[in-house]
N, C-alpha and C positions, 0 to 999 in steps of 0.2 A: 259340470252339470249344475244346473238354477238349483237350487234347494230355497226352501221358502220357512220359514219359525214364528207360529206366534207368541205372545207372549201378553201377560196383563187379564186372563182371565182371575177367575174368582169366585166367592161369596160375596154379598151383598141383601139386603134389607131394600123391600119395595122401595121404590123411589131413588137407589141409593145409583149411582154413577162409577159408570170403570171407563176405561182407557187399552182399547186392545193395542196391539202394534204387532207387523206384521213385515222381517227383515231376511230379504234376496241377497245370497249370497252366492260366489262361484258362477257368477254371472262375467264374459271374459270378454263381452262386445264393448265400444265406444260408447260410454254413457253419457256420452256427451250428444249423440246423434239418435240417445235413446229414447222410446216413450216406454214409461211404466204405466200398464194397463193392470187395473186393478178391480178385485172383486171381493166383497166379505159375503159368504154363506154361512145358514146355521142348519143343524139337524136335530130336532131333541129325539128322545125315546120312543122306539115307536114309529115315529115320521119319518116321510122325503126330509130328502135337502132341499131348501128354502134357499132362494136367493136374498141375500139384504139390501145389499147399497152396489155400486160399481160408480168407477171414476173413469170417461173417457182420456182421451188425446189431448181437447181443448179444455179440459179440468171442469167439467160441467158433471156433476155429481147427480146420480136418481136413487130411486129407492122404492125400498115395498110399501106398498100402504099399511101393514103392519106396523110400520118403523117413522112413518116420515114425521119429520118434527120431532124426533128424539133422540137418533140416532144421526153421526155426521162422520162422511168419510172422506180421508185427506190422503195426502202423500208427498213424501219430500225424494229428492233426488241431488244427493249434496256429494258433490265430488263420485267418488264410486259407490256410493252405497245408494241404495233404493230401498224405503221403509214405504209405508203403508200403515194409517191409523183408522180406528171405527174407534168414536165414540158414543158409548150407548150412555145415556140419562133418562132419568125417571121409569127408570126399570120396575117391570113387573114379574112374576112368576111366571108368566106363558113366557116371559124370554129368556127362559133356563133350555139351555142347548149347548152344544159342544158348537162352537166358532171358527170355521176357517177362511183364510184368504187362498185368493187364489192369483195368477198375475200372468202376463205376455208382457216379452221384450221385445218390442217392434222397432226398426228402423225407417218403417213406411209414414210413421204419425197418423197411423191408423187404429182406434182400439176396436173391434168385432165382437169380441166376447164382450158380453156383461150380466149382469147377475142376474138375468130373465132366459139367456141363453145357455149362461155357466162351461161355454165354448173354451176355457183355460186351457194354456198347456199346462202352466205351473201350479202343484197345490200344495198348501201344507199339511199337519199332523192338526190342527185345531190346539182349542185352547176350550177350556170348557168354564161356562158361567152359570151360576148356580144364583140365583135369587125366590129367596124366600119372602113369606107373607107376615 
């Protein structure tokens, strides 16, 4: 079974920059014939889940207009291992929320889900970011 961990949350100071990451494990397909489809949500206190960023098939990245221009989402896929990065910069207090990814391991080079849809099979336990004023 996919199990998915993020990892890199935090405290931080307005403006201050963190580095999520976000690592599929028990994943038993050909990752060679694989696409990692990728999705960062947040939730703070109180609210829905938010979609953030999501990373198609062809690596073309979008995102919320909350975020865009500050936030940026990657992904690597090196030998067997499948990671997944959000970088959030110049952080404010309204982007205090617990941080999850989300992910599909496709063999079609298809991604469906994305962070407007939030269609995931895979999700994590989040990671929570705390920024103060």
């Amino acid at each position: 079974e996919v199990r998915l961990v993020e990892s890199g949350g935090g405290s931080v100071q307005s403006g201050g920059s963190l580095r999520l990451s976000c690592a599929a494990s028990g994943y038993t397909g050909d990752n060679t014939r694989t696409t990692y489809c990728v999705g960062w949500f947040r939730q703070a206190p109180g609210k829905e889940r938010e979609g953030v960023a999501s990373i198609g098939a062809d690596g073309r990245s979008t995102y919320a207009d909350s975020v865009k221009g500050r936030f940026s989402i990657s992904r690597s896929q090196d030998n067997a291992v499948n990671t997944a990065y959000l970088m959030l910069n110049n952080l404010s207090p309204e982007d205090t929320a617990m941080y999850y990814c989300a992910a599909d391991l496709r063999y079609d080079g298809f991604c469906p889900a994305t962070h407007t849809n939030m269609a995931y099979q895979y999700w994590g336990q989040g990671t929570q970011v705390t920024v103060s004023s």
